[in-house]
Each structure stands twice: as C-alpha cells, then as structure tokens.
C-alpha positions as CSV (number, residue, x, y, z in Angstrom):
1,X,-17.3,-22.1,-25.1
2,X,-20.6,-20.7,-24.5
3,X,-22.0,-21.6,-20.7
4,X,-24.9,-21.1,-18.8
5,X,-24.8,-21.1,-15.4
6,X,-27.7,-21.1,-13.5
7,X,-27.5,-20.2,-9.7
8,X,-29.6,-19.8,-6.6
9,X,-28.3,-17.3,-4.7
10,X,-25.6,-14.3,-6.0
11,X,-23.7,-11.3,-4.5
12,X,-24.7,-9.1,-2.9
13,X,-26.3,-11.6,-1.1
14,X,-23.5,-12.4,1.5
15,X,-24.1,-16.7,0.8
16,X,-20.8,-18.2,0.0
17,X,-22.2,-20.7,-2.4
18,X,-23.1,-17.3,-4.5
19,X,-19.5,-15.7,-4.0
20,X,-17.8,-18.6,-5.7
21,X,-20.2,-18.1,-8.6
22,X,-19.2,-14.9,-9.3
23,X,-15.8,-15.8,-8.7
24,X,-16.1,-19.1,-11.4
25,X,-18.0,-16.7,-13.7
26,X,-15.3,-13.9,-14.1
27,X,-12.6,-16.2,-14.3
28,X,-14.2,-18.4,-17.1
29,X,-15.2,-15.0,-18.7
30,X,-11.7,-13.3,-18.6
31,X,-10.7,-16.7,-20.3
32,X,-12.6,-15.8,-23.1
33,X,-15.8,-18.1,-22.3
34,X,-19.4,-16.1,-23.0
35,X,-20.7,-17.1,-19.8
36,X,-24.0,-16.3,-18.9
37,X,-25.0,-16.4,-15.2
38,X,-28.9,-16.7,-14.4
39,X,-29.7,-15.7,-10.4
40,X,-32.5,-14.0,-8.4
41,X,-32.8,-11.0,-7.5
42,X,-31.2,-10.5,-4.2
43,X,-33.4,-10.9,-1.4
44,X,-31.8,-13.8,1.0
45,X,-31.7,-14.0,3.7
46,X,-34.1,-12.0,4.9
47,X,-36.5,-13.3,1.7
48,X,-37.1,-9.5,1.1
49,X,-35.7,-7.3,-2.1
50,X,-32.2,-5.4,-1.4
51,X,-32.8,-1.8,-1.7
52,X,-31.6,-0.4,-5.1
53,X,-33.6,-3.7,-6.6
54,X,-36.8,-4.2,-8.3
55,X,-38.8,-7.1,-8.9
56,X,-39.1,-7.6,-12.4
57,X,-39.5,-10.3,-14.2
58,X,-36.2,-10.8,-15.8
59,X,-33.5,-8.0,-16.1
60,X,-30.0,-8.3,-18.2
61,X,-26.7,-7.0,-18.1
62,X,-22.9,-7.0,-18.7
63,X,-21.2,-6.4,-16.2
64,X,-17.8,-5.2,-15.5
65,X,-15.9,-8.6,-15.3
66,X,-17.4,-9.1,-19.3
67,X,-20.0,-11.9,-18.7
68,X,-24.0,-11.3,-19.0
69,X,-25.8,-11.5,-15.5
70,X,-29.8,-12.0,-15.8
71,X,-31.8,-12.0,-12.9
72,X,-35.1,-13.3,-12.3
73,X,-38.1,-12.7,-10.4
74,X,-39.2,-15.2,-8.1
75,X,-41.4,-16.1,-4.9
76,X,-40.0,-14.8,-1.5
77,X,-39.9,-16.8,1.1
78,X,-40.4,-14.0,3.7
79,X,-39.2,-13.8,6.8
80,X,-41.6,-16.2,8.3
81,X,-39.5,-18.4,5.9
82,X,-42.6,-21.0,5.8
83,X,-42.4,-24.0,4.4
84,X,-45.1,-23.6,1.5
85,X,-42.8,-20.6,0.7
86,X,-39.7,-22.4,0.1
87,X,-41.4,-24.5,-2.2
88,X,-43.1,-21.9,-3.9
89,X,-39.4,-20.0,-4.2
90,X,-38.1,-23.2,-5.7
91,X,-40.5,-24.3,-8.3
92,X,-41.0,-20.1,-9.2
93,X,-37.1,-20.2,-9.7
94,X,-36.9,-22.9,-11.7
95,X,-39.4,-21.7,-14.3
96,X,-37.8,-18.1,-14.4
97,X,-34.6,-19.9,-14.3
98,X,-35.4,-22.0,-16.9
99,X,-37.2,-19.4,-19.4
100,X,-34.5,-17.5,-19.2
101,X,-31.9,-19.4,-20.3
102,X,-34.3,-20.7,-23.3
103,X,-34.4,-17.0,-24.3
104,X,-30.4,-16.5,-24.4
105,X,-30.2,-19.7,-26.8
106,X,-28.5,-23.2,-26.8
107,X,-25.5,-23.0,-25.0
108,X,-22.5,-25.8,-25.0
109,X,-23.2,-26.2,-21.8
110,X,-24.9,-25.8,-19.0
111,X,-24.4,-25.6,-15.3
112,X,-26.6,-26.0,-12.6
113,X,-26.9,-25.1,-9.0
114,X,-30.1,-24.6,-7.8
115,X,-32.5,-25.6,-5.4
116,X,-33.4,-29.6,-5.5
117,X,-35.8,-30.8,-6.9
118,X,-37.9,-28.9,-8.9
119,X,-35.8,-25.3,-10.1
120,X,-33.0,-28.1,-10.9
121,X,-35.7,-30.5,-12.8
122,X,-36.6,-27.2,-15.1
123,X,-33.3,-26.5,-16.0
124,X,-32.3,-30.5,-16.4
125,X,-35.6,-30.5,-19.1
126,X,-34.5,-27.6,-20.9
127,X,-30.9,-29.0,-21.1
128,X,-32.4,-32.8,-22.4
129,X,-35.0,-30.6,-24.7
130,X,-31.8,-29.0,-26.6
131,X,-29.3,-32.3,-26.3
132,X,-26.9,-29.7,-24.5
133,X,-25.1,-31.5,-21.1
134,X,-25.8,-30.3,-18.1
135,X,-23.8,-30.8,-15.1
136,X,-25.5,-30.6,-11.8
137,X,-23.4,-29.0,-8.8
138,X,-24.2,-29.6,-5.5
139,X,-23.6,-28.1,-1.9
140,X,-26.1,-30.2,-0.3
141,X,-27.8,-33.6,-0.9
142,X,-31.5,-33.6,-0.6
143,X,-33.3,-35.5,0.9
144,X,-31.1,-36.2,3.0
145,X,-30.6,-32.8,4.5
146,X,-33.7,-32.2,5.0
147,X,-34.7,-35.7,6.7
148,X,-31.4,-34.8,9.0
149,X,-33.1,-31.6,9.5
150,X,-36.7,-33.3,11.1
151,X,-38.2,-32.1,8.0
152,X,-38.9,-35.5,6.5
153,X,-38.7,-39.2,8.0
154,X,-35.9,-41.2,6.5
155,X,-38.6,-44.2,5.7
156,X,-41.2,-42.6,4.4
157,X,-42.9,-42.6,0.8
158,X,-41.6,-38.7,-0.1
159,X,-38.4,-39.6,1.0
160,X,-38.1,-42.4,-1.3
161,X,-39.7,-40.6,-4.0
162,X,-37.3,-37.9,-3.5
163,X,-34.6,-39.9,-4.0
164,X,-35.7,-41.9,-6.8
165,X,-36.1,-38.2,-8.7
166,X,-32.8,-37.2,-8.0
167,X,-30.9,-40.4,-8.9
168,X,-32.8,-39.5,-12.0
169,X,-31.3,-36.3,-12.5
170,X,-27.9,-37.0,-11.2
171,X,-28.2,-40.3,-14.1
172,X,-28.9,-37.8,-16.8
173,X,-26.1,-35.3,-16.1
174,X,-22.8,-35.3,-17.8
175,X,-21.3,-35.2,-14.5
176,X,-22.0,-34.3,-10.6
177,X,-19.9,-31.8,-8.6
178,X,-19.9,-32.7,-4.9
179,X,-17.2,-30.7,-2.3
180,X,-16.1,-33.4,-0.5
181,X,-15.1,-37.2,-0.5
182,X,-17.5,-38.1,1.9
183,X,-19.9,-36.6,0.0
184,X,-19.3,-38.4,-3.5
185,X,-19.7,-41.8,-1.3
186,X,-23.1,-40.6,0.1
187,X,-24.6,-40.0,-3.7
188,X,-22.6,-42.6,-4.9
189,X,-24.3,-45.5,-2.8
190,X,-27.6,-43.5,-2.5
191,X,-28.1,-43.0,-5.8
192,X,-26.6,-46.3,-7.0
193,X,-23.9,-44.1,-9.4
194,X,-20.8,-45.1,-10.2
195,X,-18.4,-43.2,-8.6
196,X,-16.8,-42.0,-12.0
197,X,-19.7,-39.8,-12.6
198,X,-19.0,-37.7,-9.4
199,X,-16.1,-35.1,-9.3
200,X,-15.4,-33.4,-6.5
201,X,-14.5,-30.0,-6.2
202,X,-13.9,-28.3,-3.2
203,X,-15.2,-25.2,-2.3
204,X,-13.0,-22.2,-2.2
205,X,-11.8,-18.3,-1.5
206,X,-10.3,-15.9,-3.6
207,X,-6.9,-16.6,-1.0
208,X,-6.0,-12.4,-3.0
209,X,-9.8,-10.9,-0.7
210,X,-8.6,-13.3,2.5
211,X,-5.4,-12.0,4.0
212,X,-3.9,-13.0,6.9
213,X,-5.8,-10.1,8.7
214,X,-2.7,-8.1,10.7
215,X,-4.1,-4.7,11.2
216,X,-5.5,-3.1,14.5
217,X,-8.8,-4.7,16.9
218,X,-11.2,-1.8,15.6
219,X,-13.7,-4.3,14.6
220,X,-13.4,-6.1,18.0
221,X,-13.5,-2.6,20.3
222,X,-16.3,-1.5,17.9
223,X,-18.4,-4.8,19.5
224,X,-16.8,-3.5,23.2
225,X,-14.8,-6.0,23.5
226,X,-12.1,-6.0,25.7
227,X,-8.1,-7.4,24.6
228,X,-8.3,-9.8,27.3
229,X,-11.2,-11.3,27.0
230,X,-11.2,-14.4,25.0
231,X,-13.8,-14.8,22.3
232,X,-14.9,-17.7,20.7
233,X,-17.0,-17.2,17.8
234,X,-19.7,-18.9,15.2
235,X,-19.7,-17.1,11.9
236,X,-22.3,-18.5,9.1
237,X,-26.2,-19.7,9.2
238,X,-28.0,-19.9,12.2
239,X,-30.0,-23.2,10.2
240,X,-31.2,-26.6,11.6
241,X,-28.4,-28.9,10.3
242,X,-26.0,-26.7,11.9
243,X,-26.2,-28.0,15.5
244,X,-25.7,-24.3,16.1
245,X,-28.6,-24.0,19.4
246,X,-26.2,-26.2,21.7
247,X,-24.3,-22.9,21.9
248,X,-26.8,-21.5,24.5
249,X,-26.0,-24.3,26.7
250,X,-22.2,-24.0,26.3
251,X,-23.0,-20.5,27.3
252,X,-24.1,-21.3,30.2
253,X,-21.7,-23.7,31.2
254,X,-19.3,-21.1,31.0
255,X,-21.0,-18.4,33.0
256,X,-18.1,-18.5,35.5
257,X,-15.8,-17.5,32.9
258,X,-16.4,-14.1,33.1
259,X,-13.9,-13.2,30.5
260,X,-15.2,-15.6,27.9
261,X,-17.1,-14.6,25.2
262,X,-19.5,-16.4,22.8
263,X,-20.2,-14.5,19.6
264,X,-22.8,-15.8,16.8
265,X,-23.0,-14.2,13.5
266,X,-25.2,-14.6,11.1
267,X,-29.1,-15.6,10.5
268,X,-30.9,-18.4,10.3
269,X,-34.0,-20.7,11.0
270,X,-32.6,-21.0,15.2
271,X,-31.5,-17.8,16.0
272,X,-34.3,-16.5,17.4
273,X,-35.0,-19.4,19.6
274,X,-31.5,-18.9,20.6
275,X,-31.7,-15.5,21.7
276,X,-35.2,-16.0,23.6
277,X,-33.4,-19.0,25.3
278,X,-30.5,-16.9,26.1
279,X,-32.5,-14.1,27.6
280,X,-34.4,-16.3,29.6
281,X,-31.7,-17.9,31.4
282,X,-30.3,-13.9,31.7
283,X,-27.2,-15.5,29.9
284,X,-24.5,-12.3,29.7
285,X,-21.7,-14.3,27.9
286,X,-23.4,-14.8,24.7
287,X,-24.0,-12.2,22.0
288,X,-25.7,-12.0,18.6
289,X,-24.9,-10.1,15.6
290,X,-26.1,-10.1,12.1
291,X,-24.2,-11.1,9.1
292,X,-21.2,-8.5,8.6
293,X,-20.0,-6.9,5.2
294,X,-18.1,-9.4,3.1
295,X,-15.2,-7.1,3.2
296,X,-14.8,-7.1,6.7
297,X,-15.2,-10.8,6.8
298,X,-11.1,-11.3,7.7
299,X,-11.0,-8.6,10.2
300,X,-14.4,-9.9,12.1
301,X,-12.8,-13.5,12.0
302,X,-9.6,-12.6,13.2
303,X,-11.1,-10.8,16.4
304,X,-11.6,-14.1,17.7
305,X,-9.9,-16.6,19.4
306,X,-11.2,-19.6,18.5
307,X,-13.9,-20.5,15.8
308,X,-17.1,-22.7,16.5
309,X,-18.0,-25.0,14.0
310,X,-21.5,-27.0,15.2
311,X,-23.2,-29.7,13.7
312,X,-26.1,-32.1,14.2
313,X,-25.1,-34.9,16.4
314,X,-26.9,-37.2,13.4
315,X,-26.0,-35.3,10.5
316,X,-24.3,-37.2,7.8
317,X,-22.2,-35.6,5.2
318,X,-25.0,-33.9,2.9
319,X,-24.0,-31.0,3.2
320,X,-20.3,-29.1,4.4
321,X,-20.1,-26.1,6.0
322,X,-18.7,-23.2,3.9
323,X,-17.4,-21.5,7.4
324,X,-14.8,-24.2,7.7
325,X,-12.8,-22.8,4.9
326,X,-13.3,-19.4,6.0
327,X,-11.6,-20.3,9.6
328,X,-9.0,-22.2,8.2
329,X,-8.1,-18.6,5.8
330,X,-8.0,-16.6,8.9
331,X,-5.7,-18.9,10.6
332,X,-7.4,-19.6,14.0
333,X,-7.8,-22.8,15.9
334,X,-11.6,-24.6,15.6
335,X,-13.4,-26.0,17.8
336,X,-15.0,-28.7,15.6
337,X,-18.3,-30.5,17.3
338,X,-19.5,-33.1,14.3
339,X,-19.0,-36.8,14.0
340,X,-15.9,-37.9,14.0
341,X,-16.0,-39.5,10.4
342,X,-17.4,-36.4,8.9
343,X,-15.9,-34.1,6.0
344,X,-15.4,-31.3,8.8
345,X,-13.9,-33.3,11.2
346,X,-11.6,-35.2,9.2
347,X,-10.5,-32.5,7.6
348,X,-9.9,-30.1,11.3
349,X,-7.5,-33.4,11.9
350,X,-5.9,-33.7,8.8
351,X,-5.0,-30.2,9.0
352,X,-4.0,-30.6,12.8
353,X,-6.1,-27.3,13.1
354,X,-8.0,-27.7,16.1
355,X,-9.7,-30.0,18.6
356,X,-12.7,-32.4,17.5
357,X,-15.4,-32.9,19.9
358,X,-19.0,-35.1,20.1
359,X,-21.6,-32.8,18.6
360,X,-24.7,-31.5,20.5
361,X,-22.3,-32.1,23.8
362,X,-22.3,-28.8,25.4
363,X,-20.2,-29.3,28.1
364,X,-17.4,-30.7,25.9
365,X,-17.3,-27.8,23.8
366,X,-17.2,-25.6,26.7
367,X,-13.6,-27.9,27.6
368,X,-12.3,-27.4,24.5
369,X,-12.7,-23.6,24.8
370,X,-11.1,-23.9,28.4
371,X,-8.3,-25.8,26.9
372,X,-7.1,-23.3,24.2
373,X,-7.5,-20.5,26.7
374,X,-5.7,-21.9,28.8
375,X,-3.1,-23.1,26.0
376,X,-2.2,-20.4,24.0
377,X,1.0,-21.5,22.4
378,X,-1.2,-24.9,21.1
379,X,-3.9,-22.5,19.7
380,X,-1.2,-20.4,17.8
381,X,0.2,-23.5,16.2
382,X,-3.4,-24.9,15.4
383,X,-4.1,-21.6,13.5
384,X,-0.8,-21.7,11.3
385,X,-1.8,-25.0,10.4
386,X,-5.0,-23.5,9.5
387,X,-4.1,-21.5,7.4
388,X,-1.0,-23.4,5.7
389,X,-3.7,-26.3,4.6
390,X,-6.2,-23.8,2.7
391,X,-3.4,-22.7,0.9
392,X,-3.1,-26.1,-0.2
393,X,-6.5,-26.6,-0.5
394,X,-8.6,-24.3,-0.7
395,X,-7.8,-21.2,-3.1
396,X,-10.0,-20.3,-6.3
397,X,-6.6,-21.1,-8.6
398,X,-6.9,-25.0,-7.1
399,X,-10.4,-25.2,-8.3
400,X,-10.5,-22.8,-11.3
401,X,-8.2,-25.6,-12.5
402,X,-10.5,-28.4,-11.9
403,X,-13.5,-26.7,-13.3
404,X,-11.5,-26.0,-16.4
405,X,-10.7,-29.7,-17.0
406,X,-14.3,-31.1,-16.1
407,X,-15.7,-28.4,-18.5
408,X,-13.0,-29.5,-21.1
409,X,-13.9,-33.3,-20.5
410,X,-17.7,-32.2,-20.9
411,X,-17.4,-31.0,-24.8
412,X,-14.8,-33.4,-25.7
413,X,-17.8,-36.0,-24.3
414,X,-20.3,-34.0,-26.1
415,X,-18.6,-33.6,-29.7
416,X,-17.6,-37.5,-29.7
C-alpha cells in the first residue's frame, strides 16, 4: 500500500504527536508499506532551525527504518510566537505540504495531521483532486481549543465559520482519528457526524524506549536535589489550555514545606509569565527547566514523586494531554486537576492512579501533594496501577493494530 503521511511536527523535535509518527511510519514501512512521511524542518519549539538543518525548500530522503522522509520549508513562528505567525506557519505548511506530496504521486492513501484549517484544507484538496481518501487525524479540535484558550469567543462569526469548514472536512474524509471517547462525542455532536465515521485511537509509547526506570538518582542530584525532598513535577507544554500558571500559586501555598519541590519542564506560551510571577513573589520552591533529551525522558520522570497534570478549569475535551501517558509509563501517582468528566480524569480513576482535583484550585492541589507525602504506601500503589493500565492501554503494538485495520478498511472502501 502506498501512503502519504503528512505531519506537522517530527523528531528531533521533542513533540510527542511527532514521536508517534515516526513510530507509525517505521512500523508500516518494516511491513512492507512505501510510506512516505512529509514534515518541516525542525524548528519547534523555539520556531527557530535545529542546527545541522537548512531551510530549503523541500529536501528527500530514505532513511534507515526504509520509508522516504521529505521535509519542507515553511514560515517560523519565532519566538515571539505571534499570532499572524502561526497562521502564516500554517497556510505556508500546507502549500509545501501539499506540493510535495503532488510531486511523489497518487498514493492509496493519504494521512493527515496537520495544523487546522488551512495546511489540512491543502492536503484534503489534493486528496479530492486525485479521488485518493484521506483520513484526517486529530490531537486537538479547533475551534474549540482555541475559543477554550481566550483566543476566540465561542458565539462569534469566525467561530462558527470555523466550524462549518471543519465539519466540511471531517464530511469528506474516509474516516477521523480522535484519541479519546470523549473526544469522538465532542466532533460527533459538533460536527453533526455520525459516530461511525470517528475511530479512536489512542495515543501511545514505544512500552521497548519506556522502562520502568530502576537505575541510580543522577538525573535528580544533577538538578541538586536532595533524596528527601519530595518533588512533584510538570513535564510537557507550558501552553494556555494547560492550566499549567496555577502552579505558581500552589507554590506558594506550599512555601512552608520546605522540603517540597515543584519542578516544570518544558516550554510554552506561560512560562515566562510563570517565572516573572515566581520571582516576584521570591518563590524558592518552584523551579524551571527546559525540555530534556527524549532519552532521558524515563529517568527525569522517575526523579519525581508525583506528577502534575493541569488543565483549564473550562476546558472541554478538545484536546488530551500526551503527558498523561507518559506518567502513567513511569509508574508514579498523578495529581490530576481537570474536570471531573474529562478524558484525563476519567481515565486517572479508571486506572485508580492518582487523586482528581477541581482545576485552577491551587490550594487543592497543594492537599493533594500533602496527602501523597504524607501517604507513601497509597502513592506506591497509585504508581503500579499506573503503570499496569498503559500496558493495557497504551503501547505502540495496541495501536499499530488499530491503524492497520482502519487502513485495511480504507482500501477495501476505496476499491468497492
């Protein structure tokens, strides 16, 4: 089967969404698939160019796991990370994107997952233009992440536009992958779809890169940080829908504590508000670090003793949080603030893997810390649990499997 897959970020940028392609891209290639992945050139998420890259306008390759990797040049959105920017990244994408994949030829399929609405709208033409199906993959839902975000107002005129456009694409797919339950009921009803036309796939790790990390704290006395001191950590995007800013306040309800630690990792839209709010209130308990190397991923999350995950106190299920599976793989207890009906939520107490809070509510977060601290025995079991459900859940085999039957379904569809 020959596929196109078309993707908006790629290793070695450190974005999980990318990781999964190029772990869905070797394995259909290594079963004999010519797969064809189509990306930028790395430059999130700082928007600039990785060193060792050069912007060009399309560059090709085979690589080592035997499918061809293309990428293409595109706008940055800079650091500033301005809004004009990000639009400018998206429709640039799309038509780089798009060109590209008319220059490798009709494909039997094609897969997208890109930025809404215009890079995806590109691709979806292209696909229409040769009668190939395309089937559209999200991680988010847009607009609504973005009106979640402040960014646009729920009842206004580009909302509903936005909408209408991607019920429109979603219609003309052969299928859309969404990552959670939750999530297919959101486009579902939104998009006035039948439910039939949804699949969801869960996201995923490679469970063979995500041990149960046993070795020594080097990681953790490499940040001086002491074995008794108890560190609870945030590990992922530093972005608006994440909640992620009602940390500082935790912070500082916890300034007591003195041998409680806060540790956020990563980058993102807040995270310099963060640390000028935190340095302004002289706050000593909370710490910053950028995004560490993907390798080191299981021994970073392992130095902790509780993970953080945040979110909006009015966010909805557009979009899932890819940190949830990585805490669940490194088998520590969570700290969950989100609604209570949520994907993350439900699934922290399905999993009976940690303790589910009211988002934005500092001071409840701050208990919860208290209360695995203080309860180490409950903690330990919460982790197990962790780590037992993404075995069941969450490993690349479990949705390698899936993909392979939607893809399967697809031509069958296709040929008939």
């Amino acid at each position: 089967m020959k596929i196109t897959f078309i993707c908006a970020v790629f290793p070695p940028e450190p974005a999980p969404a990318g990781v999964m392609a190029h772990q869905l891209a070797t394995r259909l290639a290594r079963d004999g698939h010519d797969v064809t992945m189509i990306v930028p050139i790395p430059n999130r998420p700082e928007g600039i160019i990785y060193p060792g890259y050069q912007k060009r306008l399309r560059s090709s390759t085979v690589t080592s796991e035997g499918y061809t990797l293309i990428r293409c040049a595109n706008w940055l959105i800079g650091k500033k990370r301005r809004n004009v920017s990000r639009i400018l990244e998206n429709i640039t994408f799309g038509l780089s994107s798009a060109w590209a994949a008319w220059r490798g030829g009709r494909p039997d399929v094609i897969i997208t997952e890109t930025w809404p609405l215009f890079a995806t709208q590109f691709v979806a033409s292209l696909a229409n233009w040769w009668n190939v199906p395309y089937l559209y993959y999200r991680q988010d839902i847009y607009p609504e992440a973005a009106e979640q975000a402040g960014i646009l107002n729920p009842a206004g005129t580009l909302a509903r536009v936005c909408r209408a456009w991607d019920r429109h694409l979603c219609s003309h797919s052969a299928g859309v992958i969404v990552i959670s339950e939750t999530m297919r009921s959101l486009v579902s009803v939104n998009r006035q779809l039948p439910r039939e036309h949804l699949t969801v796939i869960q996201n995923w790790m490679d469970e063979s890169e995500f041990p149960v990390w046993k070795g020594n704290a080097a990681w953790r006395r490499s940040q001086d940080i002491g074995d008794a001191a108890f560190v609870a950590m945030f590990a992922g995007t530093l972005g608006h829908v994440s909640g992620v800013e009602v940390l500082v306040d935790v912070a500082r309800s916890l300034q007591e504590e003195t041998d409680i630690i806060l540790l956020c990792i990563g980058e993102g839209g807040q995270k310099q508000a963060m640390v000028d709010e935190a340095s302004r209130l002289e706050l000593t308990n909370i710490r910053f670090l950028p995004f560490q190397p993907v390798k080191r991923v299981p021994e970073v999350l392992a130095s902790c003793d509780a993970a953080l995950l945040t979110m909006r106190p009015d966010s909805a299920d557009s979009s899932v949080p890819s940190k949830l599976i990585s805490y669940l793989a490194a088998s520590r207890p969570i700290i969950c603030a989100a609604n209570s009906e949520s994907a993350v939520a439900l699934t922290v107490q399905d999993a009976d893997a940690g303790l589910v809070v009211y988002p934005g509510d500092a001071q409840s977060i701050a208990d919860a810390i208290l209360q695995l601290k203080r309860e180490p025995e409950m903690a330990r079991q919460m982790g197990e649990n962790a780590r037992r459900y993404f075995e069941e859940h969450y490993t690349l085999e479990r949705a390698y499997r899936q993909f392979s039957e939607l893809l399967r379904n697809t031509e069958a569809c296709d040929a008939q």
